[in-house]
C-alpha positions as CSV (number, residue, x, y, z in Angstrom):
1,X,0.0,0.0,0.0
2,X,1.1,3.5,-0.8
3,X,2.9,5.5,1.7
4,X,2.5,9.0,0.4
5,X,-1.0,9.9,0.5
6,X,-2.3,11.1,-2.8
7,X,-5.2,14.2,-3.3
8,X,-7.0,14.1,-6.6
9,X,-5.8,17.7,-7.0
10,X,-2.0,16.3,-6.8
11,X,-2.3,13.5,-9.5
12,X,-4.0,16.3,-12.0
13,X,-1.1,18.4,-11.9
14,X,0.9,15.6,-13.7
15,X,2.0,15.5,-16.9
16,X,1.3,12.6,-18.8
17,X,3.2,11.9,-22.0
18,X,0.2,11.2,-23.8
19,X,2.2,11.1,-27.5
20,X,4.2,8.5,-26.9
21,X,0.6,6.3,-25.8
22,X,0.0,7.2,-29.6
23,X,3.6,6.6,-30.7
24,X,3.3,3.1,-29.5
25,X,-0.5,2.6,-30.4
26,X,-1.5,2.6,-27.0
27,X,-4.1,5.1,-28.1
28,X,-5.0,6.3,-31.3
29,X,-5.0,9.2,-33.3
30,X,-8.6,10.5,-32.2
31,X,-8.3,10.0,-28.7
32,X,-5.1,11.6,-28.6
33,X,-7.3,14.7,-30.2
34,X,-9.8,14.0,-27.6
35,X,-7.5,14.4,-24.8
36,X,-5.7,17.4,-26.0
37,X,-9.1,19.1,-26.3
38,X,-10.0,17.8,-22.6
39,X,-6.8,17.8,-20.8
40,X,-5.4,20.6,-18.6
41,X,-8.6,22.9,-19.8
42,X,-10.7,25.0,-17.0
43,X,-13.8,23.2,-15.6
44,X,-16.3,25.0,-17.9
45,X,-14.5,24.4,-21.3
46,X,-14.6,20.3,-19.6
47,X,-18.3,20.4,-19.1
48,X,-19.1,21.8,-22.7
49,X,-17.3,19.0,-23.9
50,X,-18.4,16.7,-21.6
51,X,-22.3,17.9,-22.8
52,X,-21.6,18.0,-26.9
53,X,-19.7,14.6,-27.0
54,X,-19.6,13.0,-23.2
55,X,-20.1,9.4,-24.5
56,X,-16.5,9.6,-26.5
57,X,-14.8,10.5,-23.8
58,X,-16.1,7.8,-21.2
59,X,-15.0,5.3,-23.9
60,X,-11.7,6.9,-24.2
61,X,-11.1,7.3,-20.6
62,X,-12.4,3.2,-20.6
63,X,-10.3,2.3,-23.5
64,X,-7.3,3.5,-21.8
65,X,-7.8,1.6,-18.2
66,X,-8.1,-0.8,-20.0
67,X,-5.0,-1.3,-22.1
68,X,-2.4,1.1,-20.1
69,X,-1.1,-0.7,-17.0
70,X,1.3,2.4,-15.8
71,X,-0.1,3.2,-12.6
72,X,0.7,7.0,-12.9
73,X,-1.8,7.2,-15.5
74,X,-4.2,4.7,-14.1
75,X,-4.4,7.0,-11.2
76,X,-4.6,9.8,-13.9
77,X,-7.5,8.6,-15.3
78,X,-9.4,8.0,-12.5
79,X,-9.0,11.6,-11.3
80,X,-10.2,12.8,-14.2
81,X,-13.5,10.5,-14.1
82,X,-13.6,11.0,-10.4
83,X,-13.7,15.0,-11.0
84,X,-16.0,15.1,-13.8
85,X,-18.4,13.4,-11.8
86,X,-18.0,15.1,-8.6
87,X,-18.9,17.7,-10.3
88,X,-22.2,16.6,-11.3
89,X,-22.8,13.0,-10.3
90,X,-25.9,12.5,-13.3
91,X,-23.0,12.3,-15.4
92,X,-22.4,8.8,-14.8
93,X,-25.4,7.9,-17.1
94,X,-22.8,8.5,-20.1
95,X,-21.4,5.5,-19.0
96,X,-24.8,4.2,-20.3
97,X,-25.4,5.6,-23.6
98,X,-26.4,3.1,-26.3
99,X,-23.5,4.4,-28.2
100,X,-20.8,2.3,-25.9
101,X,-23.5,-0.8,-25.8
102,X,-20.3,-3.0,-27.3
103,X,-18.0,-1.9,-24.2
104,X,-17.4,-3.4,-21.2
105,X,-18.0,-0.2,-19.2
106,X,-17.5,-1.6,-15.5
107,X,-14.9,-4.1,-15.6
108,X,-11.6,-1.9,-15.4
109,X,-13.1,-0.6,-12.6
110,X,-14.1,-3.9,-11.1
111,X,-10.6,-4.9,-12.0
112,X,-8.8,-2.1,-10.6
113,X,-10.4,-2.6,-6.9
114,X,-7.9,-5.5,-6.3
115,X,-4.2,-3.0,-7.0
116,X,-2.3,-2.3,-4.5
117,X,-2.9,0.8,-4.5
118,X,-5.8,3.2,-2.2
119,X,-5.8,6.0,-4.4
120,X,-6.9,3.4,-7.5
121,X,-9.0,1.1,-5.0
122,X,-10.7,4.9,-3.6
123,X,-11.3,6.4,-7.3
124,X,-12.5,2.6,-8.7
125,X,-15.0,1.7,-5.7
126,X,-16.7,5.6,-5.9
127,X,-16.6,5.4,-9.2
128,X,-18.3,2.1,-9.5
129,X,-20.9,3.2,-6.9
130,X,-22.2,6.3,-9.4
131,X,-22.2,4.3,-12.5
132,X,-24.2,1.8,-10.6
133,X,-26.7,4.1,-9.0
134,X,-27.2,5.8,-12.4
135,X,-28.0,3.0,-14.5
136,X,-31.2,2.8,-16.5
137,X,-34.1,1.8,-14.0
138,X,-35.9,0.4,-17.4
139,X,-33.5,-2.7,-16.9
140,X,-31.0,-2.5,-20.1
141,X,-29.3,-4.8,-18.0
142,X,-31.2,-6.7,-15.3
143,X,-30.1,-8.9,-12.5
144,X,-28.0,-11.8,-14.2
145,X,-27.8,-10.6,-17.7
146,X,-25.8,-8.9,-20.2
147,X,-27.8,-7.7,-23.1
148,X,-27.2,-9.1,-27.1
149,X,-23.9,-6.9,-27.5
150,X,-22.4,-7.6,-24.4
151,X,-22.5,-11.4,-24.2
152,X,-18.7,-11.6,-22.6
153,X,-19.0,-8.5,-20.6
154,X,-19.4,-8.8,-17.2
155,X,-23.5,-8.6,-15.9
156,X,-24.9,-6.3,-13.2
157,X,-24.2,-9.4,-10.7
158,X,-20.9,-9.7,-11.8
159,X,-20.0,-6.4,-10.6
160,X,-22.5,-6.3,-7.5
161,X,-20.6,-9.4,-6.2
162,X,-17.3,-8.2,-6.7
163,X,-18.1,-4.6,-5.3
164,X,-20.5,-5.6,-2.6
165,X,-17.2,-8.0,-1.6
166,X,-14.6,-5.4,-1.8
167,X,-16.6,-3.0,0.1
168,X,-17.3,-5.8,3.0
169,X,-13.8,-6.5,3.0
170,X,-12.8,-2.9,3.8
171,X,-15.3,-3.4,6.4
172,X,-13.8,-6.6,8.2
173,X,-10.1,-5.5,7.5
174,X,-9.4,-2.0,5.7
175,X,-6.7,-1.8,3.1
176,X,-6.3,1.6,4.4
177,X,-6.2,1.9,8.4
178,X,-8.2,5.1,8.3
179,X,-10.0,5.1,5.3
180,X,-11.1,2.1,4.3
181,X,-13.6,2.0,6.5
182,X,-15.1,5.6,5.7
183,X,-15.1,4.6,2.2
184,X,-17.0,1.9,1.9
185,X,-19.8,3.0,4.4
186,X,-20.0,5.8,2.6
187,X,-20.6,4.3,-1.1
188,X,-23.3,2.0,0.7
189,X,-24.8,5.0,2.1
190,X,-25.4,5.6,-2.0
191,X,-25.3,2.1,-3.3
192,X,-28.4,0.8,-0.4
193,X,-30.8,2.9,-2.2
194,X,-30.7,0.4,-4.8
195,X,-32.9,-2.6,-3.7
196,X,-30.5,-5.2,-6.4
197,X,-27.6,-3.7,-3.9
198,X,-29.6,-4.5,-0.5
199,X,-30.2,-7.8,-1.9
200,X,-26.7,-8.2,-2.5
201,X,-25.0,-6.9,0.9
202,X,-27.6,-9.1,2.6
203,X,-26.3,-12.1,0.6
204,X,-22.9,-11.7,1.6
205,X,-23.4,-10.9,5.3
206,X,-22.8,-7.4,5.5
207,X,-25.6,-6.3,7.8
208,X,-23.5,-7.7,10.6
209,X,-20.8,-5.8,9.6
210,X,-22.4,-2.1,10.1
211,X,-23.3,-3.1,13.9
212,X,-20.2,-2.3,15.5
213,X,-20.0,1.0,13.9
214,X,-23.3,2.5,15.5
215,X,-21.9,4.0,18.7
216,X,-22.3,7.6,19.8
217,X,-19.3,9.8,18.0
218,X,-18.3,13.2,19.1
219,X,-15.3,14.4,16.3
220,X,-16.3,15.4,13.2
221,X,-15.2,12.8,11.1
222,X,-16.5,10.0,13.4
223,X,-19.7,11.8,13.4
224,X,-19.9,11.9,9.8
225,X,-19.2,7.7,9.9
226,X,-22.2,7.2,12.8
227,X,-24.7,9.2,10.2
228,X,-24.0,7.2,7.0
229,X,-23.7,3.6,9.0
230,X,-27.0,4.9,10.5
231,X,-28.1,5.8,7.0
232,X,-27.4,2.5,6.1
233,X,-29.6,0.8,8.7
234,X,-32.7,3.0,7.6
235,X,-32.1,2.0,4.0
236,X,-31.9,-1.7,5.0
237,X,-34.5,-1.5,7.1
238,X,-37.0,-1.3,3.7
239,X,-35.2,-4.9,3.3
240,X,-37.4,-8.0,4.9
241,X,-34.3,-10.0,4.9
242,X,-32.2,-7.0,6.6
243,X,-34.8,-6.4,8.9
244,X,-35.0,-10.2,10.1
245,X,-31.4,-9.7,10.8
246,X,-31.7,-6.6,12.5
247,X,-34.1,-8.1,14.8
248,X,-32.0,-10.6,16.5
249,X,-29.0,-8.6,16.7
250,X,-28.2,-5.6,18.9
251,X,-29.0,-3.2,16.5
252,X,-31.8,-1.5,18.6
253,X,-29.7,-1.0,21.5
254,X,-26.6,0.6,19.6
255,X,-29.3,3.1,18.2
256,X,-30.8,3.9,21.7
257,X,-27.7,4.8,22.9
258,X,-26.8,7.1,19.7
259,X,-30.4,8.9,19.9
260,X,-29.9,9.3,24.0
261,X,-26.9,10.9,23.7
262,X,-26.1,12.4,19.8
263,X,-26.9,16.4,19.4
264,X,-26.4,16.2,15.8
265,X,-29.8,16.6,14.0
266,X,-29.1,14.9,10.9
267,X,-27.8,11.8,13.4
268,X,-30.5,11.9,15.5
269,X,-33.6,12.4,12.6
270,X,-32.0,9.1,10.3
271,X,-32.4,6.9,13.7
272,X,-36.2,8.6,14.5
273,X,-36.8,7.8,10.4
274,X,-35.7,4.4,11.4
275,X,-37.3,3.4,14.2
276,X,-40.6,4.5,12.3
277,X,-40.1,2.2,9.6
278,X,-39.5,-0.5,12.0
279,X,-42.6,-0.3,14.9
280,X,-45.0,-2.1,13.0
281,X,-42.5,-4.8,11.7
282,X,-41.9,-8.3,14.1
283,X,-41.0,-7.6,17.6
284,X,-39.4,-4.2,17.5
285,X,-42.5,-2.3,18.9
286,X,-41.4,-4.5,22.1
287,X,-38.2,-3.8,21.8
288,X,-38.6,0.0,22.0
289,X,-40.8,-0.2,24.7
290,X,-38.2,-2.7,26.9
291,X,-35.1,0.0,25.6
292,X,-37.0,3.0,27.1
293,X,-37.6,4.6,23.6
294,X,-41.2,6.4,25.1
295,X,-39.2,8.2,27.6
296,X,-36.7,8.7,25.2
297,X,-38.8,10.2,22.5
298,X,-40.7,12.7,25.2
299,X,-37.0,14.2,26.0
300,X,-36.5,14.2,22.6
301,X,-39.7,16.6,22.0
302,X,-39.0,18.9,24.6
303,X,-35.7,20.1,22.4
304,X,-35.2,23.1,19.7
305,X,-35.2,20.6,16.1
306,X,-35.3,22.6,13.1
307,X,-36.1,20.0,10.6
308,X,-39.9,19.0,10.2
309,X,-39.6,15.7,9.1
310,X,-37.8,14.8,12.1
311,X,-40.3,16.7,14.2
312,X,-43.1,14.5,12.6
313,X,-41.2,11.2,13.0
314,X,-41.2,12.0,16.6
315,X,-45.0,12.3,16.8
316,X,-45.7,9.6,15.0
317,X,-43.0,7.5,16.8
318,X,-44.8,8.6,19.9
319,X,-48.0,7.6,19.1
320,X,-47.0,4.5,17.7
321,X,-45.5,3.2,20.7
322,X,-48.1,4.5,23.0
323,X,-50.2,2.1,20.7
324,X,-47.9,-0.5,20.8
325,X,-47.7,-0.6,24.7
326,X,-51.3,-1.0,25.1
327,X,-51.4,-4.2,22.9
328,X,-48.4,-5.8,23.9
329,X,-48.8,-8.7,26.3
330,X,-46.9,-9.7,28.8
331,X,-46.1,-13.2,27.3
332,X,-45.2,-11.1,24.0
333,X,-42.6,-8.9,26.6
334,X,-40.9,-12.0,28.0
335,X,-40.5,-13.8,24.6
336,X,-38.8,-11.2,23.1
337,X,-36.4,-10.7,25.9
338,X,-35.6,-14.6,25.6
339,X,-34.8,-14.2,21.8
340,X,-32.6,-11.2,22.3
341,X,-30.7,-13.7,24.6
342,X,-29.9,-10.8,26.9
343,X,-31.8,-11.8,30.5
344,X,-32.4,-9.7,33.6
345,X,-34.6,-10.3,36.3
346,X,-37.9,-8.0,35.4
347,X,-41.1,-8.6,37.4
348,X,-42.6,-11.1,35.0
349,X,-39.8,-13.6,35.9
350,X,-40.7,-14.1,39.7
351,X,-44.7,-13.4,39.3
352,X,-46.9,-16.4,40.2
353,X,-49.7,-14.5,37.6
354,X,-47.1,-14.5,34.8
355,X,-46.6,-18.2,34.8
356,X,-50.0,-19.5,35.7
357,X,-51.2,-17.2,32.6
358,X,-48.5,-17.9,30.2
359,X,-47.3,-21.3,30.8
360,X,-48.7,-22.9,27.9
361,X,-47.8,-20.3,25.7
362,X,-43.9,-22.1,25.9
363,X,-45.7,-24.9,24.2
364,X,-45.6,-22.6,20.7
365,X,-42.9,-23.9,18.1
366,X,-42.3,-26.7,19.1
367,X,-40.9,-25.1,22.6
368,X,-39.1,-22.7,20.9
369,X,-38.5,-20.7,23.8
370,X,-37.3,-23.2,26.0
371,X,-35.1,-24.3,23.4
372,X,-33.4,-20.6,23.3
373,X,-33.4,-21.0,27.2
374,X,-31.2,-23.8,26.5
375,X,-29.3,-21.8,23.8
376,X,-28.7,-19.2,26.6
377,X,-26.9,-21.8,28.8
378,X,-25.1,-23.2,26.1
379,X,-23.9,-20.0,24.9
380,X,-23.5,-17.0,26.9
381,X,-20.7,-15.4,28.9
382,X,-23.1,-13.6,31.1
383,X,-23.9,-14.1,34.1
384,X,-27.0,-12.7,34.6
385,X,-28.7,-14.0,31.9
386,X,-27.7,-17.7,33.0
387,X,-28.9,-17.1,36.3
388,X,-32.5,-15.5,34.9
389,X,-32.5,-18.8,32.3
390,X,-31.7,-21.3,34.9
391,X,-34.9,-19.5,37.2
392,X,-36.8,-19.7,34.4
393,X,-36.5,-23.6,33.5
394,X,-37.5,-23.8,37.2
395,X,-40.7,-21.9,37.2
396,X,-41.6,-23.9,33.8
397,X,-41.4,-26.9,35.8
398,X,-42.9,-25.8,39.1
399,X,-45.9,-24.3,36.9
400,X,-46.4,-26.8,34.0
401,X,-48.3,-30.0,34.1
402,X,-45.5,-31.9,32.4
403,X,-42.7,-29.3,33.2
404,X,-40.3,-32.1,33.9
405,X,-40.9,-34.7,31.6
406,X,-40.1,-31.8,28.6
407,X,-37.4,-30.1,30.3
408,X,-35.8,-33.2,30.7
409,X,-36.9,-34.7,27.0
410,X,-34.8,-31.7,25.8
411,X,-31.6,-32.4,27.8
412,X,-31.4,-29.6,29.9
413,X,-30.5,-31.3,33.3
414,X,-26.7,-31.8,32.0
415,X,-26.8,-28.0,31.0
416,X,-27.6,-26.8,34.0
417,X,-25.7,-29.4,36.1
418,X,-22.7,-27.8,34.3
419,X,-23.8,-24.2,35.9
420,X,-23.6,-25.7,39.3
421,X,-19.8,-25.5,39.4
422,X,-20.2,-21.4,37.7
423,X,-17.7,-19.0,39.6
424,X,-20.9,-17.0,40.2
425,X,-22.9,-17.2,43.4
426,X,-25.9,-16.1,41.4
427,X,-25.6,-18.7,38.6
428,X,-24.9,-21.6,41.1
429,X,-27.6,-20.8,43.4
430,X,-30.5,-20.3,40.0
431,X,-28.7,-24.1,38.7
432,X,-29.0,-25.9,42.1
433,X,-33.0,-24.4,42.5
434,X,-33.8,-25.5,38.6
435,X,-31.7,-29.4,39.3
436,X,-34.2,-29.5,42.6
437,X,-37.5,-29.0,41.4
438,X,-36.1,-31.0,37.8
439,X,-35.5,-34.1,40.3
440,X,-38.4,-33.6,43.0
441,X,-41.1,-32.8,40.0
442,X,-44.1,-30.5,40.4
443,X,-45.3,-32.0,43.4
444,X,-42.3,-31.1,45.5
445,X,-41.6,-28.1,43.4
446,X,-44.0,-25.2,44.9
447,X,-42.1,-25.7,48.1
448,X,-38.5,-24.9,46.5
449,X,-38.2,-20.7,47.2
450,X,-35.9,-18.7,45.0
């Protein structure tokens, strides 16, 4: 990797010896016209030209990343492309125009992600990102194909794949320690809008990847990084297959904690945006309401917020969970705690009502939630939550008909046994109480006292 780092602004001040390209055919006659016209000219002379005949020089600036391997003017190149569509981004629907339906307009870019080199991986994954946002929504080239002209070129999922890849890459171990990551959260921030790319990122286990990053910033540039992960989420969260992710992971938490504590409006109205879009789905209303998102929201009221959509996210965010609270059960409360796998001792875990009530209810799926009790003992480093799980297997005993016979049916007795020998007094003393009533049986049971 580079040393030195590069600005767009330094590479443009080269000179590249663009007559000796022709010299050795490299380039031809016309492009070398082309570029003369093009190079080293102000910004307005480059966008007439860029309006009267953009399509020629997209396939120029293609022809040449694709047959010069000098890395001087690779990076060249991309600074011109990267300028021109800095400037005005729409221009990356050149790189559409029927007129270059015979080239292969993304794979030097594609290609170019792999170098050794950030300023070429920077300029090729940005790049990519615009071309692929401005594609034509009519589908001249949808999911898995390559239309009549292009029948060797590499497809829409060629590229997807090999982007999407890249970018997650930077994610899980950047090519550049303090850009990579930057980078590539912020060409998802554009590249998420595109449902093909959700699909995609969701395919390659991604979503997992933007977790980490959600934690309150305070510097500018960290700031900036929170918003477009954030971003991200609200994008995905128009995904079904994000948003099942999203729902077992600690996604709403790391939110809570931004919105609680961020003063930045545009962080704080991308979470609100979020959360709306995700009350009404799965278990998330119950997850606001257990995170302390109603109080949360009130606060949030009370402050100065400029921006109207993020004042009416707020009412409607309020009245949605003011909604949600009235309908949710307590049996709904207490299942969703289990599946989040993260177990403290709330009121419903000790209250005779609660299991009277709800006992049956474990009987759903098969058991499924006694199963992710079990999950819990198996898996966790907490200590809490063993202790809460262990308590829990015990009161499905004391209070079911045939508590034991399916607690024991589904192997938990070596589980907990296991728990017995914990370093913590609170997870022995939960393991010996669920081994008791699990041997003694529901007669015996009622008489065994947390």
């Amino acid at each position: 990797m580079d040393q030195v780092e590069l600005s767009t602004e330094q590479v443009l001040q080269r000179d590249i010896p663009w007559e000796a390209y022709m010299t050795t055919k490299l380039i031809s006659a016309t492009d070398l016209q082309l570029l003369r016209r093009y190079d080293k000219k102000p910004e307005s002379a480059r966008a007439q030209l860029l309006d009267e005949d953009g399509p020629a020089y997209v396939q120029l600036f293609v022809t040449i990343l694709r047959d010069i391997f000098k890395e001087d003017t690779v990076e060249y190149v991309l600074a011109l492309i990267y300028e021109m569509l800095s400037a005005n981004p729409t221009r990356a629907r050149l790189f559409h125009d029927q007129s270059l339906a015979h080239e292969d307009t993304y794979e030097p870019f594609l290609r170019l992600l792999s170098k050794g080199n950030w300023f070429i991986q920077e300029k090729s994954c940005k790049i990519l990102a615009w071309i692929i946002c401005f594609r034509p929504k009519a589908g001249v080239i949808a999911s898995g194909e390559a239309s009549d002209s292009k029948k060797h070129s590499t497809t829409i999922d060629d590229v997807l794949n090999g982007l999407v890849e890249w970018l997650c890459a930077q994610l899980r171990q950047p090519s550049h320690p303090t850009r990579g990551a930057p980078v590539a959260i912020s060409c998802l921030s554009t590249l998420l809008k595109e449902p093909v790319v959700r699909s995609s990122f969701v395919q390659a286990d991604g979503v997992k990847l933007l977790v980490p990053l959600i934690s309150p910033a305070s510097t500018q540039q960290s700031i900036q990084l929170l918003y477009e992960t954030c971003l991200c989420i609200w994008l995905l969260s128009y995904y079904e297959p994000a948003v099942e992710y999203l729902a077992t992971s600690r996604t709403m938490q790391r939110l809570t904690e931004v919105v609680k504590s961020s003063t930045k409006e545009k962080v704080v109205r991308v979470v609100i945006l979020t959360f709306r879009n995700l009350l009404p789905k799965g278990t998330f209303g119950a997850q606001m309401v257990d995170l302390g998102l109603p109080h949360i929201i009130h606060s949030l009221k009370t402050q100065a917020w400029s921006d109207q959509d993020l004042l009416d996210a707020l009412n409607q965010l309020e009245e949605g969970l003011k909604e949600n609270i009235r309908k949710l059960s307590s049996f709904d409360k207490y299942k969703q705690e289990v599946l989040l796998g993260h177990l403290d001792w709330n009121p419903m875990h000790k209250e005779a009502n609660f299991w009277r009530e709800n006992v049956t209810s474990f009987e759903e799926n098969d058991f499924q939630i006694l199963r992710v009790l079990l999950t819990i003992l198996d898996t966790s480093s907490d200590p809490r939550s063993l202790a809460v799980a262990c308590y829990d297997l015990s009161q499905f005993i004391q209070y079911h008909a045939a508590g034991r016979v399916i607690v024991t049916d589904l192997k938990a007795k070596e589980r907990v046994m296991k728990l017995m020998a914990h370093e913590n007094a609170e997870v022995t003393k939960n393991a010996l109480l669920c081994i008791q009533r699990l041997l003694l049986g529901a007669k015996y049971a009622s008489f065994l006292q947390a």
